[in-house]
C-alpha atoms as a printed R data frame, in Angstrom:
    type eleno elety resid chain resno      x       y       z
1   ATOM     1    CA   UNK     A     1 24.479  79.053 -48.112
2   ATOM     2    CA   UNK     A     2 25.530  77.297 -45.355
3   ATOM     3    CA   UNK     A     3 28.709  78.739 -45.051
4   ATOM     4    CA   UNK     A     4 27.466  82.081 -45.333
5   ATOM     5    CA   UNK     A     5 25.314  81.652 -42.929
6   ATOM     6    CA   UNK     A     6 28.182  80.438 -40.220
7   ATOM     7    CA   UNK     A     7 30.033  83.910 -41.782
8   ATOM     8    CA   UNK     A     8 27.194  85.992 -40.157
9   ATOM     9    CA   UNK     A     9 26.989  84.065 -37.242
10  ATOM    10    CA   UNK     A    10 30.781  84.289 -36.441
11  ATOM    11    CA   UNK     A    11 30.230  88.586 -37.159
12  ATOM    12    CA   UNK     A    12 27.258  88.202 -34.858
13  ATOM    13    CA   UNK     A    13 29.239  87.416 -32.094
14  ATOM    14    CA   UNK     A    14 32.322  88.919 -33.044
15  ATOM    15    CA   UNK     A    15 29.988  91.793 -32.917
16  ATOM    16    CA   UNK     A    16 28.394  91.272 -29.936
17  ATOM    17    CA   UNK     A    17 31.903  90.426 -28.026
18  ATOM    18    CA   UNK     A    18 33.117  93.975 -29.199
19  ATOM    19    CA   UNK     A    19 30.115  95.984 -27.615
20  ATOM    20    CA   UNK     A    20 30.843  93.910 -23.845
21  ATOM    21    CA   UNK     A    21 34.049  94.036 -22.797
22  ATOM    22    CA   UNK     A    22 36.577  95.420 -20.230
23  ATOM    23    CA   UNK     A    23 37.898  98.807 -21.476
24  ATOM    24    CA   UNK     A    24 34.547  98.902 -23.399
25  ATOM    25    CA   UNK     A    25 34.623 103.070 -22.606
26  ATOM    26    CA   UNK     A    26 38.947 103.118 -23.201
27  ATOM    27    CA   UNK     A    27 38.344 105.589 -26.287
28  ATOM    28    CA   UNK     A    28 35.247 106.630 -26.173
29  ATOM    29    CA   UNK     A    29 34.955 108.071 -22.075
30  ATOM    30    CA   UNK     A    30 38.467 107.054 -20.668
31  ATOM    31    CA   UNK     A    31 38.233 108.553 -17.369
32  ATOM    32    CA   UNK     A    32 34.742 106.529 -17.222
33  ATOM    33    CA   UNK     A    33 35.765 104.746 -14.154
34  ATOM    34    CA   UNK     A    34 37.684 106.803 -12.161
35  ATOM    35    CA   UNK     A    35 34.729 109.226 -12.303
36  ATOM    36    CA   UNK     A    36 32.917 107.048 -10.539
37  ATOM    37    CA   UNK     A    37 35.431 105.989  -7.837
38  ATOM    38    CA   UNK     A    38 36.179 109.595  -7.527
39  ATOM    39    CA   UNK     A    39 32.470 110.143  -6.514
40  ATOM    40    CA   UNK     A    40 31.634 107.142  -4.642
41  ATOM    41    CA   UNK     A    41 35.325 107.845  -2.394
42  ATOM    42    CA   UNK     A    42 33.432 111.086  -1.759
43  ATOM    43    CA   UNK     A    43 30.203 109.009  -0.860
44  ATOM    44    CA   UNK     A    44 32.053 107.002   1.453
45  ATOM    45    CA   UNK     A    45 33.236 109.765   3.542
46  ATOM    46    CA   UNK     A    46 29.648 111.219   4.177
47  ATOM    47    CA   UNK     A    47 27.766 107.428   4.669
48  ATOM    48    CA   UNK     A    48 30.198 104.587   5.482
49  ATOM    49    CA   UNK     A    49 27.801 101.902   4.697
50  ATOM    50    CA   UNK     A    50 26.769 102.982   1.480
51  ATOM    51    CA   UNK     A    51 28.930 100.753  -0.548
52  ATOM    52    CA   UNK     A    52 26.419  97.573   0.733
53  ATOM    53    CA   UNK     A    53 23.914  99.047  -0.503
54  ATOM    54    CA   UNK     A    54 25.357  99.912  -4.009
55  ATOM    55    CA   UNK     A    55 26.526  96.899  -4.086
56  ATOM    56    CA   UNK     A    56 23.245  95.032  -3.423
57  ATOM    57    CA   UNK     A    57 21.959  97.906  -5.966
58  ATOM    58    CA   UNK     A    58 23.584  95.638  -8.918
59  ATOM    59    CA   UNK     A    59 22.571  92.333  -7.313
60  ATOM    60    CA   UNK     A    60 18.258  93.356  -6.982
61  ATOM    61    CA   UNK     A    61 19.188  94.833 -10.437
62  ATOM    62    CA   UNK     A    62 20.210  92.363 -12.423
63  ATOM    63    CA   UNK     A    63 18.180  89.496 -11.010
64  ATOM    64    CA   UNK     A    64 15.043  91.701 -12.287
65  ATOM    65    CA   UNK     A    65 15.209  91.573 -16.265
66  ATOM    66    CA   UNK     A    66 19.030  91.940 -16.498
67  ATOM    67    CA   UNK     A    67 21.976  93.956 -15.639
68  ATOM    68    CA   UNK     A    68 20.153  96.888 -17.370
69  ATOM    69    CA   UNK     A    69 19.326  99.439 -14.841
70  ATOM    70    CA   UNK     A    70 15.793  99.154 -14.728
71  ATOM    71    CA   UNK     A    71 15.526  99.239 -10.876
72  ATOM    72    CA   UNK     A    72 16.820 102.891 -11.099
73  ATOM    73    CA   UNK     A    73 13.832 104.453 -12.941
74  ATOM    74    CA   UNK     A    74 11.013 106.348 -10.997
75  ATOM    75    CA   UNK     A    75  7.717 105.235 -10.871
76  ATOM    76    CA   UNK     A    76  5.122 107.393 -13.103
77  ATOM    77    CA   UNK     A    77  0.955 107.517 -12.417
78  ATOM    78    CA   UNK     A    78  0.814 104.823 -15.381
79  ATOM    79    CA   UNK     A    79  3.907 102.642 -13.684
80  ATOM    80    CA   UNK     A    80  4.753 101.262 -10.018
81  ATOM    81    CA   UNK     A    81  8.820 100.709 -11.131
82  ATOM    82    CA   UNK     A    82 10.569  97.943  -8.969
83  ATOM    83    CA   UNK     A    83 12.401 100.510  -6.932
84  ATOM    84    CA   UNK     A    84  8.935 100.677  -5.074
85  ATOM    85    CA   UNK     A    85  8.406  96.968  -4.973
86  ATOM    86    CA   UNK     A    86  8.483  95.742  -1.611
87  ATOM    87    CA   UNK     A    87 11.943  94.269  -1.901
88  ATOM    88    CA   UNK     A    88 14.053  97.268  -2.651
89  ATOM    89    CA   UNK     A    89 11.279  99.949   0.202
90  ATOM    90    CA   UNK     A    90 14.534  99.426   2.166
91  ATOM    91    CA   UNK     A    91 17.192 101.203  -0.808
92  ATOM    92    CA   UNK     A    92 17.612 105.180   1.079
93  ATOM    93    CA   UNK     A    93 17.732 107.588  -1.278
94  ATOM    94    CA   UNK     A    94 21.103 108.178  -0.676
95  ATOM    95    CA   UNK     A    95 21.525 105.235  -2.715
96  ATOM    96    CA   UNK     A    96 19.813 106.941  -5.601
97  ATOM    97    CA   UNK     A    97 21.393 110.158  -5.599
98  ATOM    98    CA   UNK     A    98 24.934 108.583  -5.790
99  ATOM    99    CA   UNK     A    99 23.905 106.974  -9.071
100 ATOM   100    CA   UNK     A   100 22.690 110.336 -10.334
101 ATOM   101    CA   UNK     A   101 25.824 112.450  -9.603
102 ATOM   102    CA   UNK     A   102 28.106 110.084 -11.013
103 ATOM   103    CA   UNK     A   103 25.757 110.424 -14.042
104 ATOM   104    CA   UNK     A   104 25.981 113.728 -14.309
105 ATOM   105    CA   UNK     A   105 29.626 114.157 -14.270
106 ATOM   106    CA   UNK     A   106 29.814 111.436 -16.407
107 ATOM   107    CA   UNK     A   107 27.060 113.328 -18.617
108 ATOM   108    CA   UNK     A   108 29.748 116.664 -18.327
109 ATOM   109    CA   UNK     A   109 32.904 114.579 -19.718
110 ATOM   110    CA   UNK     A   110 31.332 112.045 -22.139
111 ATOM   111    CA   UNK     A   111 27.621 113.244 -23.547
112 ATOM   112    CA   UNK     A   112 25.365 110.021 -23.626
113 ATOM   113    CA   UNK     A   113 27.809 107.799 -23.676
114 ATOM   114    CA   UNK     A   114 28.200 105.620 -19.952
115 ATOM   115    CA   UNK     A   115 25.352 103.649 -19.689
116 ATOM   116    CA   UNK     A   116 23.345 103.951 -16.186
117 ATOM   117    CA   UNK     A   117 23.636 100.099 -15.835
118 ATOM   118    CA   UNK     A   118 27.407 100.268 -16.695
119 ATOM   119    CA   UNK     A   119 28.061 102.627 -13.454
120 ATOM   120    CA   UNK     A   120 26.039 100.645 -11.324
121 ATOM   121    CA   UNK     A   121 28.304  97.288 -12.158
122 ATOM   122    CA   UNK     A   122 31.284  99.685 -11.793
123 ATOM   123    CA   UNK     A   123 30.114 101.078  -8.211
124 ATOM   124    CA   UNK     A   124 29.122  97.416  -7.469
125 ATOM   125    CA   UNK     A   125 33.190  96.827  -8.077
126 ATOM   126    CA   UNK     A   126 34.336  99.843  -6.110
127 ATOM   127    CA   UNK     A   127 32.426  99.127  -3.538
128 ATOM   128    CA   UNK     A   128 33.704  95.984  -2.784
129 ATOM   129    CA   UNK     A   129 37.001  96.791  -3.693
130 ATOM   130    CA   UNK     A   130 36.526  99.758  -0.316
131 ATOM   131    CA   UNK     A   131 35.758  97.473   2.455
132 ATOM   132    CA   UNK     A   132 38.909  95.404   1.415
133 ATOM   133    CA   UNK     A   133 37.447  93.045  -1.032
134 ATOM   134    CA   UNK     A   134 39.951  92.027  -4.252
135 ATOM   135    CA   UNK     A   135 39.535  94.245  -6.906
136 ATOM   136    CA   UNK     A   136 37.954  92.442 -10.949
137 ATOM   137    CA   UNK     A   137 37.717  94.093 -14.256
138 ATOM   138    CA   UNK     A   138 34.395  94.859 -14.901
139 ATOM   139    CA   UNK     A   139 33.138  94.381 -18.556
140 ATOM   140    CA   UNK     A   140 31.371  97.311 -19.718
141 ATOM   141    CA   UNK     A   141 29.119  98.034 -22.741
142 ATOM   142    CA   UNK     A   142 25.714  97.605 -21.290
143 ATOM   143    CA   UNK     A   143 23.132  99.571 -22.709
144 ATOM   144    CA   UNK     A   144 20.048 100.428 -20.152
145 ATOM   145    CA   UNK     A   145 16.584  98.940 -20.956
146 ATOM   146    CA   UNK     A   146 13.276 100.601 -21.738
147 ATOM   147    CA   UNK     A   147 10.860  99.259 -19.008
148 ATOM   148    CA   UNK     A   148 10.751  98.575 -14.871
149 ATOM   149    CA   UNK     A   149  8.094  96.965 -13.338
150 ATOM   150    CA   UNK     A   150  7.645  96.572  -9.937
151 ATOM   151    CA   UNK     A   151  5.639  93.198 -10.219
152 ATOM   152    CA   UNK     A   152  8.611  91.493 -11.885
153 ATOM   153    CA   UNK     A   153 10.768  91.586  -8.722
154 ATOM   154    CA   UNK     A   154  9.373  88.167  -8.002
155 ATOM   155    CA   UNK     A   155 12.782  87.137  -9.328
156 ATOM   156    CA   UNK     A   156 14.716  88.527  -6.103
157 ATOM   157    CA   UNK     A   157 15.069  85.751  -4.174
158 ATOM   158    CA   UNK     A   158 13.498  86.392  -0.906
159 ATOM   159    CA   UNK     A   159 15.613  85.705   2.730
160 ATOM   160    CA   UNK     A   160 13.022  82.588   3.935
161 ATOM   161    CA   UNK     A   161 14.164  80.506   1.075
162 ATOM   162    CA   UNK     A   162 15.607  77.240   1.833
163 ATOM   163    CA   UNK     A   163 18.851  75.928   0.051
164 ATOM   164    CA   UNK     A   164 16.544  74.084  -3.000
165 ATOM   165    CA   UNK     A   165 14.571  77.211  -3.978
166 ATOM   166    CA   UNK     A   166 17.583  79.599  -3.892
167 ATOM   167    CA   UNK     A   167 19.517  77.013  -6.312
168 ATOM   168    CA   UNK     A   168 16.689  76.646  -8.689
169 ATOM   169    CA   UNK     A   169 16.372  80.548  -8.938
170 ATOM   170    CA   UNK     A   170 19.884  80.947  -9.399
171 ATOM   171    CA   UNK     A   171 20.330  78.073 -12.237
172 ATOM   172    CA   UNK     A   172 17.042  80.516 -13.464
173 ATOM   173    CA   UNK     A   173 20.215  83.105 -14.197
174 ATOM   174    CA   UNK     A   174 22.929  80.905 -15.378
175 ATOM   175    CA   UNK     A   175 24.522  80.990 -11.509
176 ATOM   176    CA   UNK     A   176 25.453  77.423 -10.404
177 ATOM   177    CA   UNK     A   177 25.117  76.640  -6.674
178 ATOM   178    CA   UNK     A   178 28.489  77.600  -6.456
179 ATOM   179    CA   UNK     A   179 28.475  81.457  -7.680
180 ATOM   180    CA   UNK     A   180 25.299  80.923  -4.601
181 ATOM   181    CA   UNK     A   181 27.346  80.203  -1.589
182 ATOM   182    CA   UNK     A   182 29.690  83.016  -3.147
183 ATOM   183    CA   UNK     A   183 27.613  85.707  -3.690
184 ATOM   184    CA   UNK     A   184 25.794  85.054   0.040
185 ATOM   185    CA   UNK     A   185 29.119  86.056   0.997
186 ATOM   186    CA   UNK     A   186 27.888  90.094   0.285
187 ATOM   187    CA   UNK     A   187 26.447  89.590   3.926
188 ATOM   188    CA   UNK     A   188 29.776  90.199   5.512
189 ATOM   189    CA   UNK     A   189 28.937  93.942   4.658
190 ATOM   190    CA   UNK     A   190 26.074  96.125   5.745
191 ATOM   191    CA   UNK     A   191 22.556  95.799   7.589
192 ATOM   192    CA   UNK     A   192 18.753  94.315   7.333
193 ATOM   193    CA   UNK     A   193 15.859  95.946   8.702
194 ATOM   194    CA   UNK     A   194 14.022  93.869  11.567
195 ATOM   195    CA   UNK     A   195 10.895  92.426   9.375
196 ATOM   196    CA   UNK     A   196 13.179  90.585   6.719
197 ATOM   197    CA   UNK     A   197 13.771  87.610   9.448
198 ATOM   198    CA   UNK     A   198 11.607  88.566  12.420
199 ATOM   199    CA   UNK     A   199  9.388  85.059  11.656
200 ATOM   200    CA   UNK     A   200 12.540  83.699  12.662
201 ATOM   201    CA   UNK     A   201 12.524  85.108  15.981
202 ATOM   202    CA   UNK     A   202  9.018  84.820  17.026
203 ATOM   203    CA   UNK     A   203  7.184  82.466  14.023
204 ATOM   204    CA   UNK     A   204  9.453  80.147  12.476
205 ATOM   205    CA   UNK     A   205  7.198  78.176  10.048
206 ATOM   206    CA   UNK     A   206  4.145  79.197  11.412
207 ATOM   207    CA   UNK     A   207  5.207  77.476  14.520
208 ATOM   208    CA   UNK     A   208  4.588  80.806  17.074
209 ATOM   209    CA   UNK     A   209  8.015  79.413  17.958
210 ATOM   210    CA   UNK     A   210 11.608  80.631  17.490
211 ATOM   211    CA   UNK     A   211 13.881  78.833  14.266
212 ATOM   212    CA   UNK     A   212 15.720  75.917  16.558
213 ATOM   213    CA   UNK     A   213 18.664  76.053  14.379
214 ATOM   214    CA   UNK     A   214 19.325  79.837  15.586
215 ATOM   215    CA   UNK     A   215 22.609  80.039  18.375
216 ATOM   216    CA   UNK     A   216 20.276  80.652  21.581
217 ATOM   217    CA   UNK     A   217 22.362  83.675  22.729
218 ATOM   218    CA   UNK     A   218 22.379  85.105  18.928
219 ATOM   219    CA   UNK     A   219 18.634  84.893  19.179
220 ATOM   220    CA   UNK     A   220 18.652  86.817  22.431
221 ATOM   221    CA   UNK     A   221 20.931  89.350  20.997
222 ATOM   222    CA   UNK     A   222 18.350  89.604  17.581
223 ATOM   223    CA   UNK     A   223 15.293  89.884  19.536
224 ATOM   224    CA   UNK     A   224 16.932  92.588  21.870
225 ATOM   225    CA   UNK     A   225 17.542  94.363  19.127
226 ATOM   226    CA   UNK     A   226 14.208  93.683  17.428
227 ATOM   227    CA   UNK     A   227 11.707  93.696  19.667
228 ATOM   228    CA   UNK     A   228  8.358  91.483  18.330
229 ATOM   229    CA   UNK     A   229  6.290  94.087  15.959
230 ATOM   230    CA   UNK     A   230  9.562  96.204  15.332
231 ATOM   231    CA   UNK     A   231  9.839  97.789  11.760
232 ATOM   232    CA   UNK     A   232 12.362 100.093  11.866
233 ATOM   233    CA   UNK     A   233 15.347  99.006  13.630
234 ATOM   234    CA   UNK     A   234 18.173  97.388  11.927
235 ATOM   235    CA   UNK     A   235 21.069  94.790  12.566
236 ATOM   236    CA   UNK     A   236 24.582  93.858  11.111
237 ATOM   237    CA   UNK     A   237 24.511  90.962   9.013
238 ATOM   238    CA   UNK     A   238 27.745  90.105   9.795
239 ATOM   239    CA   UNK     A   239 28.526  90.360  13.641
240 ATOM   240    CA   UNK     A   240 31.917  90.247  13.572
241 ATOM   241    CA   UNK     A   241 32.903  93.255  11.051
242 ATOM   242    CA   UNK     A   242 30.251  94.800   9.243
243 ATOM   243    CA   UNK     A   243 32.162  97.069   7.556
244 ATOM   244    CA   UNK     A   244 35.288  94.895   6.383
245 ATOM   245    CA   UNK     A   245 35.122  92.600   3.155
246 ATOM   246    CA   UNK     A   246 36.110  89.323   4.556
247 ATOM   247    CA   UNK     A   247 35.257  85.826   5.336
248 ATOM   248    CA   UNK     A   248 33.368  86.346   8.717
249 ATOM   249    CA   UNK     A   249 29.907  85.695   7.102
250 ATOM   250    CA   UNK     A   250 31.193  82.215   6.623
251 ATOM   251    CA   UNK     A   251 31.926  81.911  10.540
252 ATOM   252    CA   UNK     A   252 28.890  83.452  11.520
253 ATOM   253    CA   UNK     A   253 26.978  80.902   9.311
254 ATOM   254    CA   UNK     A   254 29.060  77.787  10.308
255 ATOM   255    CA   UNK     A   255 28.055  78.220  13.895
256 ATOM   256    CA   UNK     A   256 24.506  78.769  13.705
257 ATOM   257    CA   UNK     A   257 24.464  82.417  13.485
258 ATOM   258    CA   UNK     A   258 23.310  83.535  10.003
259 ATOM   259    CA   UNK     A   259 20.860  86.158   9.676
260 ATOM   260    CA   UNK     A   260 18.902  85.043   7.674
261 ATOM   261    CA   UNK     A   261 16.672  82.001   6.506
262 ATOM   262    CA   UNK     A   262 18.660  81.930   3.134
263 ATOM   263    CA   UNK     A   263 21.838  82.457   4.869
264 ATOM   264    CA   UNK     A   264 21.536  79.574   7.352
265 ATOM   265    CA   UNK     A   265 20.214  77.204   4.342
266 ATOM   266    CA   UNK     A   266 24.161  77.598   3.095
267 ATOM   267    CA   UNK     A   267 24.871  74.582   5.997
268 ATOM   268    CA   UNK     A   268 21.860  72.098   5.157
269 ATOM   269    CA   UNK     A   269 23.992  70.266   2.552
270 ATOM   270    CA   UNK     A   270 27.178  68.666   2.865
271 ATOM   271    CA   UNK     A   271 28.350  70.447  -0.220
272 ATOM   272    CA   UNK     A   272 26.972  73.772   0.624
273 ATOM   273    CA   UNK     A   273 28.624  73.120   3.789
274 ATOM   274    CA   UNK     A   274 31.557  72.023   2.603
275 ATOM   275    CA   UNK     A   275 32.443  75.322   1.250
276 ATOM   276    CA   UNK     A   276 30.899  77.760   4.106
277 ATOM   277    CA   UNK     A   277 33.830  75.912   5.805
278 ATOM   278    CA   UNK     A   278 36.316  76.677   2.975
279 ATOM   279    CA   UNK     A   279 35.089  79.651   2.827
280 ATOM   280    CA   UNK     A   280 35.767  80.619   6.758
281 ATOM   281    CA   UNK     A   281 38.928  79.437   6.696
282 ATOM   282    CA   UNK     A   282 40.649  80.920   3.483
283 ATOM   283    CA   UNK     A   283 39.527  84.693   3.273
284 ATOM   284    CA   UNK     A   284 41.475  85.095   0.203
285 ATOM   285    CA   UNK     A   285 40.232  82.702  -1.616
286 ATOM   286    CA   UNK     A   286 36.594  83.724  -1.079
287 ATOM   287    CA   UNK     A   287 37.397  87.697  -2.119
288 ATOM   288    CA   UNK     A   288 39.147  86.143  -5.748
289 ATOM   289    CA   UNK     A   289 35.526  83.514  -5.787
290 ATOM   290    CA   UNK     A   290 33.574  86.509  -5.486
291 ATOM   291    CA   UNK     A   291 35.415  88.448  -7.720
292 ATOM   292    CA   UNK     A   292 34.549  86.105 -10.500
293 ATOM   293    CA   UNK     A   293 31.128  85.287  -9.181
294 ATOM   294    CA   UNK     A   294 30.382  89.233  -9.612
295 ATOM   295    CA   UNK     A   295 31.209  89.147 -12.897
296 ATOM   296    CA   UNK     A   296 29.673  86.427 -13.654
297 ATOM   297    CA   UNK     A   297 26.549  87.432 -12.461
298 ATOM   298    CA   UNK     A   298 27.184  91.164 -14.131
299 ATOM   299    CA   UNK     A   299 26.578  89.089 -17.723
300 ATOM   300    CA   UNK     A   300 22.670  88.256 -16.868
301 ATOM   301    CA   UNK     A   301 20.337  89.813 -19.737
302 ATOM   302    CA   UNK     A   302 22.870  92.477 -20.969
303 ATOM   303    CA   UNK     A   303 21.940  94.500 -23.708
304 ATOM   304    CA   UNK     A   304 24.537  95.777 -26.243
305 ATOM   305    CA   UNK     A   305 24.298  97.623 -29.072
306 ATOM   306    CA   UNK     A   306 20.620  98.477 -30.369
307 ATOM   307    CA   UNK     A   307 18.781  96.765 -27.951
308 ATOM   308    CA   UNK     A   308 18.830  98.958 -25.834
309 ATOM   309    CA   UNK     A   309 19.478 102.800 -24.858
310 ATOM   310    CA   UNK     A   310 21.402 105.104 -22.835
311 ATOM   311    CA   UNK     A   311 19.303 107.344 -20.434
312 ATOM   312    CA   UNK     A   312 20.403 110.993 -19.725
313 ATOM   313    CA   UNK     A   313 18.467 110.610 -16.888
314 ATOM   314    CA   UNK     A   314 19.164 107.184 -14.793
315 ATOM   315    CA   UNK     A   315 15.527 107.434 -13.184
316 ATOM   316    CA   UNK     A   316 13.586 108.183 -16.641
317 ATOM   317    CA   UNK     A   317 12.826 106.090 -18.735
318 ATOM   318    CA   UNK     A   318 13.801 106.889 -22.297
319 ATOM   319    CA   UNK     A   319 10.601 106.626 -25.092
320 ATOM   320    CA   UNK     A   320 12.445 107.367 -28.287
């Protein structure tokens, strides 16, 4: 009995390996993933920043019950879905519609076979791979799950946390406080609105005061560009090159001028610190970290085979 019982096991996962993997779509959809790098090349050309976004796209996704694609579906009168939780308001629909003409294509050449979560971990890829970051194999095979709720984005970390609260959510994922510092790295692309570190500027702590550890002229430059009560406006995260996939973030954040809360927290250790400074130093060793970081954090409550679906429609979800 015993050994029968290892027999099934081993098939379990022998099983479970064959329905994750790279080249998961080689027979069944082989043009999967130029598809989508044919459409996002075209999305690049009419929104240059898009690609942080997509990219962040996979990161709010799978933090938020797995890599599954829930934060694509639309909310319903029965359902507030996460996309309408306060941390993803600041997604454009742009964002959205990428996802959804990729799908259809992919609809055209391969009938309900490319999951929705699948071309969000591939865009995730391309996009990096656009601004100049190193290009990784993406394993592919997710199926898309059957629920999004906007309550459960409590799992995004938010940008005020502090180096001990954004390594205890991360271990809450399998990430180590490695795969951390590395994926904080995704700053060196695209923008924040004003609110998401405004306390910063004008309340740090409840202290009516400005965050002391901020470089004085950055924090001229921020509230210039933020003025108190501002909602709207936006910044670079990186202020070096916002639009390049390199090690700058790491600069920025060695010398006091991180964005955010949870950016600046990267220097409050010695070995947090340790590898910001690594980090700045040796850009290509930070694009092949992130590279495995990503996929890495790609694995986080996939579903394979029947547990769960493939939508013909990313933003519905499917009730069979």
């Amino acid at each position: 009995m015993l050994l029968s019982l290892v027999v099934v096991l081993c098939m379990s996962v022998a099983s479970s390996a064959s329905e994750f993997k790279v080249g998961f779509y080689y027979e069944s959809c082989p043009k999967a993933e130029d598809i989508v790098k044919e459409e996002l090349d075209k999305a690049f050309k009419a929104s240059a920043g898009i690609g942080a976004d997509l990219l962040r796209l996979h990161f709010h996704d799978c933090f938020v019950g797995g890599c599954e694609a829930s934060i694509l579906v639309d909310s319903t009168q029965a359902n507030v879905a996460e996309k309408d939780a306060p941390p993803n308001e600041t997604f454009e629909d742009e964002v959205f519609d990428v996802i959804d003409t990729v799908k259809a294509r992919l609809e055209v050449a391969c009938k309900g076979t490319v999951s929705c979560a699948d071309i969000i971990a591939f865009a995730a890829r391309d996009s990096v791979v656009h601004y100049g970051g190193t290009y990784y194999n993406v394993p592919s095979g997710r199926k898309d799950g059957k629920a999004s709720i906007a309550n459960e984005t409590v799992d995004l970390p938010p940008p005020t946390f502090n180096i001990s609260q954004l390594t205890a959510m991360f271990a809450t994922k399998g990430l180590s406080q490695d795969d951390l510092v590395i994926l904080s790295g995704a700053h060196t692309i695209g923008v924040a609105h004003c609110p998401s570190f405004s306390d910063r500027l004008y309340n740090f702590s409840g202290t009516l005061k400005g965050d002391p550890s901020l470089d004085v002229e950055y924090a001229k430059q921020l509230k210039h560009e933020c003025p108190r009560g501002n909602t709207v406006n936006e910044v670079n995260m990186d202020t070096q090159s916002p639009l390049t996939f390199d090690s700058s973030f790491y600069e920025d954040v060695a010398t006091n001028r991180g964005l955010f809360t949870s950016d600046q927290t990267l220097m409050s250790t010695s070995a947090t610190a340790y590898k910001v400074s690594q980090y700045a130093k040796y850009p290509e060793s930070f694009k092949k970290a992130f590279a495995a970081s990503m996929v890495k954090m790609g694995k986080i409550g996939v579903l394979t085979g029947k547990q769960g679906t493939i939508r013909a429609n990313c933003r519905v979800i499917d009730q069979s």
